[in-house]
C-alpha positions, 0 to 999 in steps of 0.5 A: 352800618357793620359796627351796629348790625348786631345791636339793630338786626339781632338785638333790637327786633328781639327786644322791641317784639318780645319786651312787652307783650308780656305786660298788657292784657289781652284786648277783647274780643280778638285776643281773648278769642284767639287765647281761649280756643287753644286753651280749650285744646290743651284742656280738653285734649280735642286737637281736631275740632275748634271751640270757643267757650264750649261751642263748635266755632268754624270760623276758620281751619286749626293751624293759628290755634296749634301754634298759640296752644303749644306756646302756651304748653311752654310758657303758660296761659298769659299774654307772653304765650298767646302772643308770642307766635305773632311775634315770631312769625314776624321776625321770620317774616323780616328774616325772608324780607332779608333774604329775599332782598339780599338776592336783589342786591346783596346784603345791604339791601336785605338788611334795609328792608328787612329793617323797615318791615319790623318798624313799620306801623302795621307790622309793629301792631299786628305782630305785637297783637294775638291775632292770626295775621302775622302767622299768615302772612310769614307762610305766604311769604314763605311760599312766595320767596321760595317759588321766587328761588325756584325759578332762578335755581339752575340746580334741579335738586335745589329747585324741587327743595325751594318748591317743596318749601312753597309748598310747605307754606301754601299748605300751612297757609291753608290751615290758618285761613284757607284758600286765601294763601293760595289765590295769593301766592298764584294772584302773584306768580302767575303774572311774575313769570308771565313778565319774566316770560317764564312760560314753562315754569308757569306749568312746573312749578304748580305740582310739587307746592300742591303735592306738599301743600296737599300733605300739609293739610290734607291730615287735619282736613280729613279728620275735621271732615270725620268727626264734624262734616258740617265745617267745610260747608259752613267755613268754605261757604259762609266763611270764604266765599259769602264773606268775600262776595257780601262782606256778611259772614255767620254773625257780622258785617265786615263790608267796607268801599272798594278804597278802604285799603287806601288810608289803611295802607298809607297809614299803616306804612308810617313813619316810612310814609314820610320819607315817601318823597325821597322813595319816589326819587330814588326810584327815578335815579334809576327806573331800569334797575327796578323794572328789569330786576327779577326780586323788584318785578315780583315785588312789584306785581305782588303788591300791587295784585293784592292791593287790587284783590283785597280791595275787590273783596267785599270783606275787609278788616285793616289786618288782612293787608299785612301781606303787601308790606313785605314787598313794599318794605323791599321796594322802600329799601331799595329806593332809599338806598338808591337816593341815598347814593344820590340824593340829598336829605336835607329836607327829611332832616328837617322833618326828624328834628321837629318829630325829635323835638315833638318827642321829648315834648311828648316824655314830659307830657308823660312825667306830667300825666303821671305826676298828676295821677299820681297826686289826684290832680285829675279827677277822670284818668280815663284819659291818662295813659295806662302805666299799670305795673311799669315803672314811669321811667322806661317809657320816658328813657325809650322815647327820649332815646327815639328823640337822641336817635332821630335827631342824631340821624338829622346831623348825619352826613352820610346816608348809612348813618342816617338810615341807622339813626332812623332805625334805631329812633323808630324802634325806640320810640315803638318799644313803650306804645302800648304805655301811652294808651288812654286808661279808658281805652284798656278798660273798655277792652280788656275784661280779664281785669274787671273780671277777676277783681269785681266779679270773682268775688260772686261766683261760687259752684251755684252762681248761674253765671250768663255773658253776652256775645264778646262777654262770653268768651272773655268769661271762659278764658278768665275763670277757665270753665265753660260749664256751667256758662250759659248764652245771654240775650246776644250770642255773636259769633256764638250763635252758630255753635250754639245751634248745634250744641242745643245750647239755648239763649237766656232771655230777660224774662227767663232770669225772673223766676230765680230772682231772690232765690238764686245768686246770679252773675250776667255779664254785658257791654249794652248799657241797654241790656243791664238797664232793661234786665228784670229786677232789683239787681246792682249793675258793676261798670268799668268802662263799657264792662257791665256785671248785672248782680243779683245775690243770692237770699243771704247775700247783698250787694249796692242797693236795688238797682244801684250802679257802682263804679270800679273804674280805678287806676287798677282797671 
């Protein structure tokens, strides 16, 4: 393993994290959300107070849009800033995993499970993918591993450092999603020290994280509080605890079985779910090594409390167990390890050589896919996989790569090579799959696109131009303007600072009057919506994005209530 270290756990996380989130468009509505409240900082020079497309937006405290907003002062408003401190933060989070299991049991097993981490499905998803999860999850772990220092530092100068880092996480926490980080961090640690029989720390530990957390947060909070007193309520409230207890937040359901977790987890886990056998094994080879050793204990009881907790919760979204892969990823690598020493993987070989085979299966279904675009041998390449601006030969070599890795880590012998094999196989075959999703799927979600090619065109200084709901946001960050944008029959998560800006909701019948005489643009997702609006109009699709065009009375486009289809490779 020592020859290829460098190539494995510097180069690679680097390439597959940061290679190609340059190159998709922003996925609406969560990206182009998380894109548009930043660049709304930069451009109104208003740090403090969140908004989205113009209008207060509570949904949660300032610190995930910082981080977005100074990466896109550095690198400019595109995919690559907004997503880049997801990224980042995961590659932290991996750098904790390692350390933390390095204290385990030395640096073999820090490398082994920070290596699962970065190649496990969910993790891959969401730290490639602008959301705020990755940023979370790094400042919980940050907090967690550094209690978990604390507390087998003998040095007192040492220890009140690893507290004050805590701390630092605890409070850095808070400004991404709020309270959450600290109920996780304690829901964790109380119950570590308490099977540690740790009682007193239980006690000291809690005053020097709260006193940094406090510095932390306490700044912004207490000038969110001054310029807008109304955040608090509507975010601890509304946002926290309604949310948590009916899964109803201002303007969505996210309600789901107590067992949601379940599926999402062993989902989210794969490829590793599939050596799961050889874990549970591991595991047996040696029970007193996992249930005495303080790093598995913790990691054990954070697991397993979060799944628990989350679960408990009546919201839920698949992003928000991230947390719980981190110790797992240590738990896994350990278990492997350990099965390894003793073990026999003759029948995961066998699982790697059909996957391999099914890989090189599946780089020639690609070079078909594009070969029949490419001459129109399909008619709808809705279905095709989304290869706009990438050269067909670099998905093609990474999985081919992933199928030479695997299958070479089948023939191995030793257990070392065979996890390098594995390692190398999973990273290769993550680094093209934003290249195999459906056209159809890109298009239905990425209106950025659509926008800039087919209704650009229409806008001029005195179109009024009305989106709906996801519409809305995805207006203002592609023409960077949210004067002038008006709130079209369903605001969504808009309606809260809609209210409170006296921003009023334009209805079917309020276009009437300007029918003819004005040029409008009226963006929407609603088949029903651009059918029931009022009018000779043309009605632009490219997936589920619909423009609703009504020229102005020297301009013409379509016919009257004509549709045209801008459904293309482009789109």
């Amino acid at each position: 393993m020592k020859a290829v270290r460098p190539l494995i756990f510097i180069v690679l996380p680097l390439v597959l994290y940061f290679g190609t989130i340059w190159q998709r468009p922003l996925f609406s509505p969560d990206e182009i959300r998380y894109a548009e409240i930043p660049r709304e900082m930069l451009a109104s020079g208003d740090w403090v107070v969140p908004r989205l497309a113009g209008m207060l937006y509570f949904e949660k405290p300032v610190l995930g849009y910082w981080l977005i907003a100074g990466s896109m002062k550095i690198f400019g408003e595109n995919p690559f800033a907004v997503r880049f401190p997801g990224a980042a933060a995961t590659l932290l989070t991996a750098l904790l995993v390692y350390l933390w299991g390095r204290r385990a049991d030395g640096d073999e097993l820090g490398l082994a499970a920070a290596g699962i981490y970065l190649t496990t499905g969910l993790v891959f998803a969401v730290g490639t993918f602008a959301v705020l999860d990755a940023p979370f999850t790094f400042l919980v772990i940050l907090a967690l591993v550094s209690a978990y220092f604390a507390d087998l530092e003998p040095r007192r100068w040492r220890r009140w450092l690893y507290l004050a880092l805590a701390g630092v996480g605890l409070g850095g926490g808070f400004l991404i999603k709020g309270l959450l980080a600290p109920v996780l961090v304690g829901a964790a640690g109380v119950p570590y020290l308490i099977w540690q029989r740790h009682y007193r720390n239980l006690f000291t530990f809690i005053w020097i994280p709260l006193l940094v957390a406090a510095a932390v947060a306490l700044p912004w909070s207490l000038a969110i509080h001054r310029v807008e007193p109304d955040f608090w309520r509507q975010f601890l409230y509304v946002e926290h605890f309604q949310r948590a207890v009916s899964g109803e937040g201002a303007n969505d359901d996210r309600s789901e079985p107590f067992w949601y977790y379940l599926p999402v987890l062993l989902g989210g886990a794969l490829p590793w779910l599939l050596l799961l056998p050889a874990m549970l094994k591991g595991i047996g080879v040696d029970r007193k090594w996992f249930v005495t050793g303080s790093a598995f204990r913790l990691a054990m009881t954070a697991a397993a409390v979060w799944l628990v907790l989350l679960s408990l919760s009546s919201a839920k979204l698949g992003t928000y167990i991230l947390p719980c892969f981190a110790p797992l990823a240590l738990l896994g690598g350990a278990a492997l390890l350990r099965y390894g020493e003793n073990g026999d993987f003759a029948w995961s070989d066998q699982i790697f050589r059909w996957l391999g085979r099914l890989l090189i299966g599946l780089a020639a279904a690609y070079v078909i896919c594009h070969l029949a675009v490419t001459f129109r041998l399909v008619r709808d390449p809705g279905i095709m996989p989304y290869g706009r601006g990438e050269l067909v030969v670099v998905p093609v070599l990474a999985v081919a790569a992933a199928a030479v890795w695997l299958l070479t880590a089948a023939s191995e012998t030793g257990y070392r090579r065979k996890f390098v094999g594995w390692l190398l196989g999973i990273s290769f075959l993550m680094l093209p799959v934003h290249g195999f999703m459906p056209r159809r799927i890109v298009r239905n979600h990425t209106p950025e696109l659509f926008l800039k090619t087919a209704v650009a065109p229409w806008l001029d200084s005195s179109t009024l131009l009305a989106a709906e709901k996801a519409m809305l946001p995805a207006a203002a960050w592609t023409f960077k303007r949210v004067e002038g944008l008006e709130i079209y029959e369903r605001p969504g998560e808009m309606r809260y600072g809609a209210e409170r800006a006296g921003r009023r909701v334009l209805a079917a019948a309020d276009l009437v009057p300007w029918i003819g005489r004005r040029q409008m643009v009226v963006l929407t997702q609603s088949k029903r919506l651009s059918r029931e609006a009022p009018g000779p109009k043309t009605v632009m699709v490219s997936g589920k994005n619909r423009a609703i065009v009504y020229p102005g009375p020297d301009k013409a486009v379509g016919s009257p209530d004509g549709m045209i289809s801008v459904t293309g490779n482009k789109l």
